[in-house]
C-alpha positions in Angstrom: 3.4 29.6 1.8 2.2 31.7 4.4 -1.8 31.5 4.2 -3.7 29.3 6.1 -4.2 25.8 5.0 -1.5 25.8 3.0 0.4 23.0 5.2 -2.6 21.0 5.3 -3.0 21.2 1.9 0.9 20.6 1.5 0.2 17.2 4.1 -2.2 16.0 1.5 -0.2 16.5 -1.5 2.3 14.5 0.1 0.0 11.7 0.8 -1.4 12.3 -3.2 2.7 11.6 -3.9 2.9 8.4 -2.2 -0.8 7.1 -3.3 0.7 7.6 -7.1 3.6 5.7 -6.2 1.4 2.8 -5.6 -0.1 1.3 -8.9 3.3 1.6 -10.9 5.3 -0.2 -7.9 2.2 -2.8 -7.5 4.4 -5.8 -8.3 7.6 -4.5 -6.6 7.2 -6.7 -3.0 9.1 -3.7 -0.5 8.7 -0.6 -2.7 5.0 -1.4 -2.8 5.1 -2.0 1.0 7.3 0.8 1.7 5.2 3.4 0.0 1.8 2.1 1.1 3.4 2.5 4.6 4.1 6.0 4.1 0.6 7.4 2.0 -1.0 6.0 5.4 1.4 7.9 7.9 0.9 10.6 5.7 -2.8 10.6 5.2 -3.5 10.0 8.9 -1.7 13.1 9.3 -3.6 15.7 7.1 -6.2 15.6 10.0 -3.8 16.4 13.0 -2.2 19.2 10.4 -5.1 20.8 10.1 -6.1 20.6 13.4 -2.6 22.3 14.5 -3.2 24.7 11.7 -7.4 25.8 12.4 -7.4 25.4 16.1 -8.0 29.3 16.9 -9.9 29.8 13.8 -13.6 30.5 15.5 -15.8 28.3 14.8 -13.3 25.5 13.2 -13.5 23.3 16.2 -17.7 22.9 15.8 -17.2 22.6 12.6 -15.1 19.7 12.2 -16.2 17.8 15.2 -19.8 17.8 13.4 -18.3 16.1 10.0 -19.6 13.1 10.6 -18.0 10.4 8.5 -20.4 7.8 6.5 -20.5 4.1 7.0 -17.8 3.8 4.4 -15.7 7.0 5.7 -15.9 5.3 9.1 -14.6 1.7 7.8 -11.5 3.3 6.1 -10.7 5.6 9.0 -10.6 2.9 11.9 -8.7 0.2 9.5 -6.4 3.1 8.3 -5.6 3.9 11.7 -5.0 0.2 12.6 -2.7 -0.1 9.6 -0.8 3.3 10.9 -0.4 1.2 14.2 0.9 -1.6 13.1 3.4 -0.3 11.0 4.5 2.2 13.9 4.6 -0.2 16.9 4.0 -3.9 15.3 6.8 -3.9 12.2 7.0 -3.2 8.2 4.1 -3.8 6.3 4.1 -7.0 4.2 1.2 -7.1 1.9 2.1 -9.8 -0.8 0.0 -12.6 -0.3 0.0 -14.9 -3.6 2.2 -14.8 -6.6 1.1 -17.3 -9.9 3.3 -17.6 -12.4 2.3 -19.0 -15.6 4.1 -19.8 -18.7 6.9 -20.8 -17.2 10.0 -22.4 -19.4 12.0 -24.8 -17.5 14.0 -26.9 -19.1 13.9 -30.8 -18.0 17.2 -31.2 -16.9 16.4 -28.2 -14.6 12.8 -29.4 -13.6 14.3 -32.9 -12.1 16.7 -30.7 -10.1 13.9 -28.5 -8.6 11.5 -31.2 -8.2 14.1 -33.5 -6.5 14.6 -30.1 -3.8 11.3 -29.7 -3.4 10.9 -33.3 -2.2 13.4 -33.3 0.2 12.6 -29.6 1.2 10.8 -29.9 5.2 8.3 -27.2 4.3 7.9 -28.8 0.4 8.8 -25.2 -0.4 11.7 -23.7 -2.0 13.1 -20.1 -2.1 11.6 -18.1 -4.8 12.0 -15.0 -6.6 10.1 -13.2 -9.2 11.5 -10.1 -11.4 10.9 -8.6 -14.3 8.2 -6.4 -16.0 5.0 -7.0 -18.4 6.1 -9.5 -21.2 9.6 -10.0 -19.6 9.0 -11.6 -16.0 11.5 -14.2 -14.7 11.8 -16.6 -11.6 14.7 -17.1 -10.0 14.5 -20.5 -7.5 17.3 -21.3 -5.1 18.2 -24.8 -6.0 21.0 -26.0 -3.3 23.0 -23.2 -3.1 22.1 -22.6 -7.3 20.3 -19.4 -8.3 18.3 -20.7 -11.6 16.3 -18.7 -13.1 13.4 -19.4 -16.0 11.0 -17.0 -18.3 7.8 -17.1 -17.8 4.5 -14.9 -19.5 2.8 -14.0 -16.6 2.8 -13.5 -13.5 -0.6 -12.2 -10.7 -0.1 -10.2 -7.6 -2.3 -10.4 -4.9 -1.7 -8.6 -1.8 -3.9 -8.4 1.5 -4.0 -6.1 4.3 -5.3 -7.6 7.3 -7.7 -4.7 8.5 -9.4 -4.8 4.5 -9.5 -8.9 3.9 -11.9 -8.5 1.2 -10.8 -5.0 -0.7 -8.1 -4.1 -3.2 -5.1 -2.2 -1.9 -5.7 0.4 -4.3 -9.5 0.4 -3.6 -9.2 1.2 -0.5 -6.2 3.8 -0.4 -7.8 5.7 -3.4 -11.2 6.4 -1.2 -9.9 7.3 2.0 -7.2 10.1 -0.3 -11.0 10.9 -1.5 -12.0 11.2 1.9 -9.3 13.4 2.9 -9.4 15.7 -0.2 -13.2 16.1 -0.1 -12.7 16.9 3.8 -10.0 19.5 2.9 -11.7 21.0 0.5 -14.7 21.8 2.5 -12.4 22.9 5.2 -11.0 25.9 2.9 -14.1 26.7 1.8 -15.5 27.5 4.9 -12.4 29.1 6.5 -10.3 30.2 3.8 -12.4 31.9 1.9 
């Protein structure tokens, strides 16, 4: 690579890689997690790259300590950053919050067994699991020791990230990679040009 900026720009394409990996793995509980946990490590890096990489360029420093992030900019950096903590000093990211299931075939014999385990469950609560894709989803519910598993049509994902309560996932990783690009972008500009 050799120019400059080209490992900031190579720290943002990474955290472009993991942001696509989001949408298709939106129903998949730990991939989802997994790669939402590294587009932020990633993402909160381009900064400190391009720091590293434009600290003796004159004038960078002025520059980029003027960039003054809006309202918006500023919400996504400071709950960004607390995501990046959690998930480095706190634990894994778990963002699945609610699961429905609808359409969901269970035979009779079955649905006495499962609503017997229920009842004499402490929590009322029973071990689930939900696979499958669009049109071909399946729940698997620990019954006593007994995997059984039923179709069902559909199924809704919601997931939360503490630090965003009232924002989609997406939403909010899709503007602050639009943050980061825009930011980059007027870095080269200025000092790559």
């Amino acid at each position: 690579m050799g120019t400059r900026g080209a490992l900031t720009q190579l720290k943002l394409d990474e955290a472009r890689f993991f942001l696509d990996q989001l949408k298709p793995n939106f129903g998949k509980a730990r991939k989802f997690d997994f790669y939402l946990s590294a587009f932020i490590s990633a993402a909160r890096s381009v900064t400190w790259v391009m720091g590293t990489e434009y600290a003796e360029v004159p004038g960078w420093r002025d520059w980029f300590d003027s960039q003054i992030p809006s309202k918006e900019e500023e919400t996504l950096l400071k709950g960004t950053n607390q995501v990046r903590i959690r998930t480095q000093k706190l634990g894994p990211l778990q963002t699945m919050s609610r699961v429905a299931v609808s359409g969901l075939a269970v035979p009779e014999q079955d649905a006495k067994r499962v609503t017997e385990a229920i009842s004499k469950s402490p929590s009322g609560e029973l071990p689930v699991f939900v696979g499958g894709s669009k049109g071909k989803y399946f729940v698997e519910i620990d019954v006593g020791g007994d995997r059984l598993r039923f179709q069902a049509t559909s199924v809704s994902i919601e997931r939360k990230l503490e630090e965003f309560p009232d924002a989609h996932i997406l939403d909010v990783c899709t503007a602050y990679y639009a943050a980061l690009e825009s930011l980059v972008r007027q870095c080269r500009d200025k000092f790559d040009a």
